[in-house]
N, C-alpha and C positions, 0 to 999 in steps of 0.2 A: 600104342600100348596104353592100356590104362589103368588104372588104380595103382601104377609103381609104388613101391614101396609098403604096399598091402603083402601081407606072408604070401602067397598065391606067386609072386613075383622075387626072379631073383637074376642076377648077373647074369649067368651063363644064358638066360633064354634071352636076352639084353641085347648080348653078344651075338649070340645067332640069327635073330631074327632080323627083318629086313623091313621097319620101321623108321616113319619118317618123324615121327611127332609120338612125345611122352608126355603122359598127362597124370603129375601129382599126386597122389591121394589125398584126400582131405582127413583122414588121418593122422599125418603128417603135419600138415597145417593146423590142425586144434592146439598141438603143442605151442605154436609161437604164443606169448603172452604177451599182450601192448607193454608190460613193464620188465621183462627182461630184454637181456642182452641179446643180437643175433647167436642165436646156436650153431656152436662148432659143428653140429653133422650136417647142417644146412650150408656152412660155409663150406664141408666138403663136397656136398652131392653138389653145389652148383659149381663147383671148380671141375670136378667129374663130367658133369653134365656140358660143359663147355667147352670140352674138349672131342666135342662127339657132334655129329651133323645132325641133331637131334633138336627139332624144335621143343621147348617146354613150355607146358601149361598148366600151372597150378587150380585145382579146384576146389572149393570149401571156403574160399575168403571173406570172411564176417565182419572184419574190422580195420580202419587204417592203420594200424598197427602192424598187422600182420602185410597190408600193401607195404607197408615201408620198409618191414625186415625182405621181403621180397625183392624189394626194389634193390637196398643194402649188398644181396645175394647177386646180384644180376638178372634175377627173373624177370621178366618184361611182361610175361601174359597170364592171366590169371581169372578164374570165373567166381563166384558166389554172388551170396545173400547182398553182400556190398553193395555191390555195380549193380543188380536188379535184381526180384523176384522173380518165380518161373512166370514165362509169359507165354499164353496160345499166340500161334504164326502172324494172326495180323496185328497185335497188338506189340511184336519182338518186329514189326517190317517196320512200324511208328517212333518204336524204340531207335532202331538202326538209323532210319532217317534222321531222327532230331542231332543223335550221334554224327553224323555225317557232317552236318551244318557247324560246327562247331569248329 
């Protein structure tokens, strides 16, 4: 499922649907600010979310800041601006490898 937490998206289709992997909005993520607190609704979506066989994946992450309220949350997987720009396929297989070696 993706863009959870976007209006389009609500519990009940959550509950119904037969999803293996939920993928954050970045929406959601603009709100963390490097200099606040972890936010209470983040601490509950991922107490929520933890309780569900539901992989997650956050997208939008700009800053370590927001990796470490992430982190904070129990999130583990997360895409943006951060970790890399958009990349064409051979240039994301160069990416992957150097990643690999590490």
């Amino acid at each position: 499922m993706d863009d959870f937490g976007s209006a389009a998206e609500n519990l009940t289709v959550l509950c119904r649907a037969h999803i293996d992997i939920i993928k954050i909005d970045k929406s959601l993520v603009d709100q963390l600010r490097d200099e606040d607190e972890l936010p209470q609704w983040l601490k509950a979506l991922s107490a929520f979310l933890q309780v569900t066989p539901l992989q997650v994946i956050v997208e939008g992450v700009e800053s370590e800041g927001q990796v470490d309220k992430l982190k904070q949350a129990g999130i583990e997987l997360a895409q943006g601006l951060y970790f890399s720009p958009p990349l064409a396929a051979k240039a994301f297989e160069a990416f992957a490898r150097s990643r690999q070696q590490r």
